[in-house]
C-alpha positions in Angstrom: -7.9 -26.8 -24.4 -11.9 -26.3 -23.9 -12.8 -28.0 -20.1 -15.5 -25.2 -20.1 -17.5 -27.7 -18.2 -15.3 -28.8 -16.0 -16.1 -27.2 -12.9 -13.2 -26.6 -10.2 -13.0 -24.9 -6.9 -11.5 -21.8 -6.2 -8.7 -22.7 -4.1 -7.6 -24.8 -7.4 -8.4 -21.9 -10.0 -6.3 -19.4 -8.1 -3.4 -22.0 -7.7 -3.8 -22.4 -11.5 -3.9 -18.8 -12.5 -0.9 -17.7 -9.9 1.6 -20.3 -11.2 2.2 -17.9 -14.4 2.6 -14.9 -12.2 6.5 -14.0 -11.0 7.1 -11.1 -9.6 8.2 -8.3 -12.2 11.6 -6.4 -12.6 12.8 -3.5 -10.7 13.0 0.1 -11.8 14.8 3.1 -10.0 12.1 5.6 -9.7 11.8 8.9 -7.5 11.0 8.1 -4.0 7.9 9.9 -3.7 6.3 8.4 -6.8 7.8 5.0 -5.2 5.0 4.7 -2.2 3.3 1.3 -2.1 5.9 -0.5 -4.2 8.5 -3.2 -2.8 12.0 -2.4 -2.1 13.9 -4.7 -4.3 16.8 -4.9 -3.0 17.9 -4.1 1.2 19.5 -0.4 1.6 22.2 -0.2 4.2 22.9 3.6 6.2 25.7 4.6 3.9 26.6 7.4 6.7 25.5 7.2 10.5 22.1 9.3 11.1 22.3 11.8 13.1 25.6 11.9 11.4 27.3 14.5 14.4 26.7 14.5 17.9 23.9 17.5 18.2 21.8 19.1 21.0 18.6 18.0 21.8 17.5 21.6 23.6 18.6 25.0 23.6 21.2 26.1 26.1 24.9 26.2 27.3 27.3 23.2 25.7 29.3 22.7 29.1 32.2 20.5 30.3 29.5 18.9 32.6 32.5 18.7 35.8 32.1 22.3 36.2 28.6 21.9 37.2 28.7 20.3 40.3 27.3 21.2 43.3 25.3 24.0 41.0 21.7 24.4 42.4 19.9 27.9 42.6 21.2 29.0 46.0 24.8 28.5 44.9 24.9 28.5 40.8 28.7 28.2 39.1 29.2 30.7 36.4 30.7 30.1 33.2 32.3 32.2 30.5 30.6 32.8 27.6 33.0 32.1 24.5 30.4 31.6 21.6 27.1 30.6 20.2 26.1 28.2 17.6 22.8 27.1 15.8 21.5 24.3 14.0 23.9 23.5 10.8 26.9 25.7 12.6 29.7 24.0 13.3 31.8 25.8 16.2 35.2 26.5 15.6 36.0 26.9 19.1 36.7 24.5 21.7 35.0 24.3 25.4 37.0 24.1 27.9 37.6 24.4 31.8 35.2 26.9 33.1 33.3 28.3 29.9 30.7 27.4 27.9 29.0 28.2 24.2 25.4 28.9 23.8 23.7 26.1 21.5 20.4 25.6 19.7 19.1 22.5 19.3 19.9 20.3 16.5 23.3 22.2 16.1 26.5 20.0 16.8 28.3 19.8 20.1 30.9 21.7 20.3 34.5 20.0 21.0 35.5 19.6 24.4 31.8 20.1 26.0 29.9 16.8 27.0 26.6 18.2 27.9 24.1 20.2 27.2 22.4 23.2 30.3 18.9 24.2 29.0 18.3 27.9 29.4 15.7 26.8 32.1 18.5 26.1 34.0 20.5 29.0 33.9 20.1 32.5 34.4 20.1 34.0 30.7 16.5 35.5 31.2 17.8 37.8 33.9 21.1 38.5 32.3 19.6 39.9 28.9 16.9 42.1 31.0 20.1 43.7 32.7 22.3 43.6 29.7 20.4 43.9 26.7 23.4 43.0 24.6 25.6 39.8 24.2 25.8 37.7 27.3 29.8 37.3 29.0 28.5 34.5 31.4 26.3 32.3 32.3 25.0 30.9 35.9 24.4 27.4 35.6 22.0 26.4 38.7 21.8 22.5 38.7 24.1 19.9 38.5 24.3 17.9 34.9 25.7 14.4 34.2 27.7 13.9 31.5 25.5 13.3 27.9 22.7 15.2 29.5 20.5 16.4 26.3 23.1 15.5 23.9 21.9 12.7 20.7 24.1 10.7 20.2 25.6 10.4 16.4 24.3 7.1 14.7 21.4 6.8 17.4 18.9 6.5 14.3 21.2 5.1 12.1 24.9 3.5 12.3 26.7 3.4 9.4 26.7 -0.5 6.8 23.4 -1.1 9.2 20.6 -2.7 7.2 17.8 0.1 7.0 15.0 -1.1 5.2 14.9 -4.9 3.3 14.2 -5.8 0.5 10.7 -6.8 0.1 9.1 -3.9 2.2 6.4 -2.2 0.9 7.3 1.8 1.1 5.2 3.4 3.5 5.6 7.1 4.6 7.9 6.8 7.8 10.1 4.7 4.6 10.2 7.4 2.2 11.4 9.9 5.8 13.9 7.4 6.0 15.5 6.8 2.1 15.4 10.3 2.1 17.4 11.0 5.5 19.9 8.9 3.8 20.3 11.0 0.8 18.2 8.9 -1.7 16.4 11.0 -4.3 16.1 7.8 -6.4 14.8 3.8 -5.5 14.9 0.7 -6.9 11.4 -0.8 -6.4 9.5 -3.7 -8.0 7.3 -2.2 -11.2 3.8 -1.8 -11.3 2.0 -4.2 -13.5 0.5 -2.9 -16.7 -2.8 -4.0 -17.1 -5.0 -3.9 -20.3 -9.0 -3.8 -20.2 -11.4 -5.0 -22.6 -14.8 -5.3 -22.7 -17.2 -7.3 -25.2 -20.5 -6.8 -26.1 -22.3 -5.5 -28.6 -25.3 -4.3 -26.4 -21.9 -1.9 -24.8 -21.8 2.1 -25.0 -19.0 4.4 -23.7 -20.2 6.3 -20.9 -20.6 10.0 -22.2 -21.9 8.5 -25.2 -25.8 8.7 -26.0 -27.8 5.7 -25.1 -30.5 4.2 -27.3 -33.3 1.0 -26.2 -31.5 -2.1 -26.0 -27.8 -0.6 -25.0 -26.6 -0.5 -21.5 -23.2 1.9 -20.5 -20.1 -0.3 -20.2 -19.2 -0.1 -16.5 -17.2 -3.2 -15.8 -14.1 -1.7 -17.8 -14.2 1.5 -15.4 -14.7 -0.9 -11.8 -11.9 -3.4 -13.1 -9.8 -0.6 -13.7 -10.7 1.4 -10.5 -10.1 -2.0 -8.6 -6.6 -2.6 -10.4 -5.4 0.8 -9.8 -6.7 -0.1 -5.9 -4.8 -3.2 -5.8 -1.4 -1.4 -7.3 -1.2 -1.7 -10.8 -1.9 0.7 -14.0 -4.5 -0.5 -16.1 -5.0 1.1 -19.6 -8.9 0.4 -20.9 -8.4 -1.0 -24.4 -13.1 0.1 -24.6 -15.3 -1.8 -26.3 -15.3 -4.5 -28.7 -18.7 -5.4 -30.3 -19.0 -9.3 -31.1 -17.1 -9.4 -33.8 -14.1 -11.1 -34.4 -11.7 -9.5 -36.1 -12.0 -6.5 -33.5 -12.1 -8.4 -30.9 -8.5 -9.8 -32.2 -7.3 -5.9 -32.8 -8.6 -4.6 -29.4 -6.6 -7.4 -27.8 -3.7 -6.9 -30.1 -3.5 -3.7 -28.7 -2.6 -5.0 -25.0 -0.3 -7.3 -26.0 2.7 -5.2 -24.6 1.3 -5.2 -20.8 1.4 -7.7 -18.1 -1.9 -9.1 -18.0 -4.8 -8.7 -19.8 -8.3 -8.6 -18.6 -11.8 -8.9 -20.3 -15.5 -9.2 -19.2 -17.4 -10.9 -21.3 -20.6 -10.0 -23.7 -23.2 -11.6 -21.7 -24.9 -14.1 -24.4 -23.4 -17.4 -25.1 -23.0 -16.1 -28.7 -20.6 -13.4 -28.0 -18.4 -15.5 -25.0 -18.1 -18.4 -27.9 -16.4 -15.4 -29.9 -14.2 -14.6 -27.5 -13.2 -17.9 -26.3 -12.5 -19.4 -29.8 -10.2 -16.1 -30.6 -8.3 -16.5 -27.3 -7.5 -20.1 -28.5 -6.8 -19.3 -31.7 -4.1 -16.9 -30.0 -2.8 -18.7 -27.2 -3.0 -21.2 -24.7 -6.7 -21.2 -23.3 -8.3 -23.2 -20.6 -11.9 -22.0 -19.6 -13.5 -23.5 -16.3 -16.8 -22.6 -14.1 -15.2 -22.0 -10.7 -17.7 -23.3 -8.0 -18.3 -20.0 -6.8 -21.4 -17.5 -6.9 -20.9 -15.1 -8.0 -18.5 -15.3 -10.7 -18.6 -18.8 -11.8 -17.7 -18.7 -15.8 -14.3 -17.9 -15.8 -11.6 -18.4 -18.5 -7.7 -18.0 -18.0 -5.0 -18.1 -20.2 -1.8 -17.2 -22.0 -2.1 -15.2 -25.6 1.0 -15.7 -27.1 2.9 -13.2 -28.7 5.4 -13.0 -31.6 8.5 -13.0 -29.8 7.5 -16.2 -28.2 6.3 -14.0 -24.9 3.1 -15.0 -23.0 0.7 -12.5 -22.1 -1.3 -14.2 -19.2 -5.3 -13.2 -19.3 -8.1 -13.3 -17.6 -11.5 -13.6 -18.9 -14.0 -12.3 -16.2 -18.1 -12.8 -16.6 -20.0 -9.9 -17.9 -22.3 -9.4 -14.9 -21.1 -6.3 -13.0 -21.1 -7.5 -10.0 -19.3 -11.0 -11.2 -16.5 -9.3 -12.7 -15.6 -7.3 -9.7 -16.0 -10.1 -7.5 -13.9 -12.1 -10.0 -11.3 -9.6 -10.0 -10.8 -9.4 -6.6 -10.5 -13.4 -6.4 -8.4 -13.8 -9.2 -7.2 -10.2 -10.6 -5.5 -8.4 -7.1 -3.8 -12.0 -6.3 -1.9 -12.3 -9.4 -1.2 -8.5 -9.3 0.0 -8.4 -5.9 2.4 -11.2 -6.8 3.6 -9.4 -9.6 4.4 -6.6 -7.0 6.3 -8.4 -5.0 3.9 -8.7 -2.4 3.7 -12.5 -2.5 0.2 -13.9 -2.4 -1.5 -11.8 -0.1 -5.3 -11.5 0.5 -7.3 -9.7 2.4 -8.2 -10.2 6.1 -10.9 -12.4 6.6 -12.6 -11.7 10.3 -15.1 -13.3 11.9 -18.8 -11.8 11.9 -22.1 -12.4 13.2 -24.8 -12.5 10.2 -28.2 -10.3 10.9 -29.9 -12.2 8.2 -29.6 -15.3 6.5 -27.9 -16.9 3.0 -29.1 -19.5 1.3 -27.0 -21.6 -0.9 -29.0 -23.2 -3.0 -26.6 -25.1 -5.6 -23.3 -26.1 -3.5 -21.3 -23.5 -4.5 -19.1 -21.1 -2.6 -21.2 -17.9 -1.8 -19.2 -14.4 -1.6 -22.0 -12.5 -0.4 -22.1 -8.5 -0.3 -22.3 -6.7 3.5 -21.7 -4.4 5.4 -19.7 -4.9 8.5 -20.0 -2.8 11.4 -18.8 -3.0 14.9 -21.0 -3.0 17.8 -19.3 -3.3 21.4 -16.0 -4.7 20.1 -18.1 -7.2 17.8 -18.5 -6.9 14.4 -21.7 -7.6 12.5 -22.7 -8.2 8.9 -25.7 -6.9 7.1 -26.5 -7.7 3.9 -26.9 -4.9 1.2 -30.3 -6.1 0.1 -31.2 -8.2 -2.9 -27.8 -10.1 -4.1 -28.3 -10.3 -8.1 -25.3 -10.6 -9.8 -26.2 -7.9 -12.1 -27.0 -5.4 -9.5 -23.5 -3.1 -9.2 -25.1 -1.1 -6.4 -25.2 -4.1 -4.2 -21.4 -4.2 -4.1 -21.1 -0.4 -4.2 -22.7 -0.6 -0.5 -20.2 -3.3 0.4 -17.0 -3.1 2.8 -16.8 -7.0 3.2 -17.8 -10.3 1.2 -19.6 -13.0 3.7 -17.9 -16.3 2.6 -20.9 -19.3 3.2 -18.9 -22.8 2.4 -19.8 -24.8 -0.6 -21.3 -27.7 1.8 -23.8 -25.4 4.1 -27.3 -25.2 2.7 -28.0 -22.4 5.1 -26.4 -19.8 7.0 -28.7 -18.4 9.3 -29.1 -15.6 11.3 -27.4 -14.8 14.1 -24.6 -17.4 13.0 -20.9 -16.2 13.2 -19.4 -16.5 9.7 -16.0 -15.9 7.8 -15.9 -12.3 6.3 -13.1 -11.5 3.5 -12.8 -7.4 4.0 -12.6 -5.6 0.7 -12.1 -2.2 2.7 -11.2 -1.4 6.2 -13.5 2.3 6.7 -12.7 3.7 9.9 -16.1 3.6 11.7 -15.6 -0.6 11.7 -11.8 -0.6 13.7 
């Protein structure tokens, strides 16, 4: 299906592209190595957290009757009958008129209902005198029943839903599954994504460059920006403009979740690529009415077992494929995460200079944001070609100028999609 020259918007071309994407299946994975990923399905406390009743201080576990009407003056005084520390369990029982010495985190004894910091009591003065074992203890103000005592299942009770499905695992998360025991998770997989780039002016980097050849840097940025947005990209290098490589290279890809090229830059080579992609699949190619970024092909290579392999076939400018990735690329990655269709915030910025649109098209312009008395500002990272990678490598945000405004000029408050959140602009 060629409707290169067709030329739709970009609210249309994602809505096209993310109709193929579903999230992907689960895998039960270590919880460390699960951080980012979605929780696929709700985890319930499967025991109460704290799971005994344990002391929040160290002290005296007391029957908290016998200390009323304690103050300094007139302290009541306990006998001794034990200690116990955290992951102890006390054999003995507090009763009427004793009391067993207990660090914090170690469970309460049976019969006590409080808890007597030693601030409260005279232990300091005791072991000076003694220097051995203490018999008893002076308790010198009055406690209330569950004084310093946390509570069993105060974090957690028992069948209560923890953590649902759908969350993306942050740290505190990971504290929690494993305070519950978990060593392993079922989370949503990360997408596999395959890299290829075409062209036969392209060299590895590390390899040695003659006239006429340029280092292949869209594979690495496409890859960097996959990896950023949650997925594991595999580069699948370079094809030249030939055909039958270009078919192997891609071949080679077939068994990941979505593939994604950058184009040679002459006509000649994309014309390779596109008539191989429909040879192989189901191909549609568009211009999206967007600068930059605007020749974009999509698709579905088919393989042998009937599967398709969606694709996307980004421009070869450097700075258009990024920018293409990370209208098109992240999206449909993040959806395969599980994360739904999620984008990045979009704020609200005063320009310092202005952007001209001269052809109607969207503009994603690159800036800088900064924040200046609570209100941000956006500076543009100097001359905008779409072949100048250094432009975007300056960038934290992409000014968005609507398709219909010739102008936006300086001073103007505009839309700003963030493409990072550094902490000198919060």
């Amino acid at each position: 299906m060629h409707n290169h020259d067709k030329m739709i918007d970009i609210e249309e071309a994602l809505k096209r592209i993310l109709k193929d994407f579903v999230p992907l299946e689960s895998e039960n994975k270590p919880i460390l190595s699960a951080q980012g990923q979605i929780l696929s399905k709700d985890i319930l406390g499967q025991f109460n957290v704290p799971s005994f009743d344990n002391s929040a201080m160290d002290g005296f576990a007391v029957v908290s009757d016998d200390t009323i009407g304690s103050t300094t003056q007139k302290p009541s005084t306990l006998k001794v009958i034990g200690s116990v520390s955290a992951g102890e369990i006390s054999r003995q029982t507090v009763k009427k008129g004793t009391a067993i010495r207990i660090m914090t985190g170690a469970a309460i004894p049976k019969g006590a209902n409080a808890v007597v910091p030693f601030e409260e009591t005279d232990e300091v003065d005791r072991k000076i005198i003694l220097e051995k074992e203490i018999t008893q203890i002076s308790i010198r103000s009055e406690t209330k029943p569950g004084t310093h005592v946390r509570l069993s299942g105060q974090d957690i009770q028992k069948g209560e839903k923890v953590l649902s499905a759908g969350t993306a695992l942050q740290a505190a998360d990971i504290g929690v599954l494993a305070s519950l025991g978990y060593e392993k998770i079922d989370v949503i997989k990360r997408p596999k994504i395959s890299i290829l780039s075409t062209g036969k002016e392209l060299i590895e980097p590390g390899g040695s460059i003659s006239e006429g050849k340029i280092y292949d840097s869209n594979s690495y940025s496409v890859a960097a920006a996959a990896i950023n947005a949650g997925a594991l990209p595999t580069m699948l290098g370079i094809a030249g403009d030939d055909r039958s490589e270009i078919i192997q290279k891609l071949e080679m890809g077939l068994d990941s979740d979505m593939i994604i090229t950058s184009a040679g830059v002459s006509v000649g080579d994309y014309d390779i690529v596109k008539d191989v992609l429909s040879d192989k699949g189901k191909m549609e190619f568009w211009s999206v009415k967007i600068r930059p970024s605007k020749p974009l092909a999509y698709g579905n290579l088919l393989r042998d077992d009937g599967k398709n392999i969606p694709l996307i076939g980004l421009p070869g400018n450097p700075v258009s494929a990024l920018i293409g990735f990370e209208l098109f690329g992240r999206p449909a990655i993040h959806k395969m995460l599980g994360k739904g269709e999620t984008s990045r915030p979009i704020i609200s910025a005063i320009l310092q200079e202005p952007i001209y649109n001269y052809d109607g098209r969207k503009v994603f312009s690159r800036a800088v944001i900064s924040k200046k008395e609570g209100v941000y500002y956006a500076k543009l990272t100097g001359h905008q070609g779409s072949n100048l990678l250094t432009s975007m490598s300056k960038a934290n945000g992409l000014v968005i100028c609507p398709s219909h405004i010739p102008v936006q000029a300086s001073g103007e408050s505009v839309d700003v999609q963030m493409t990072d959140w550094p902490e000198e602009v919060f």
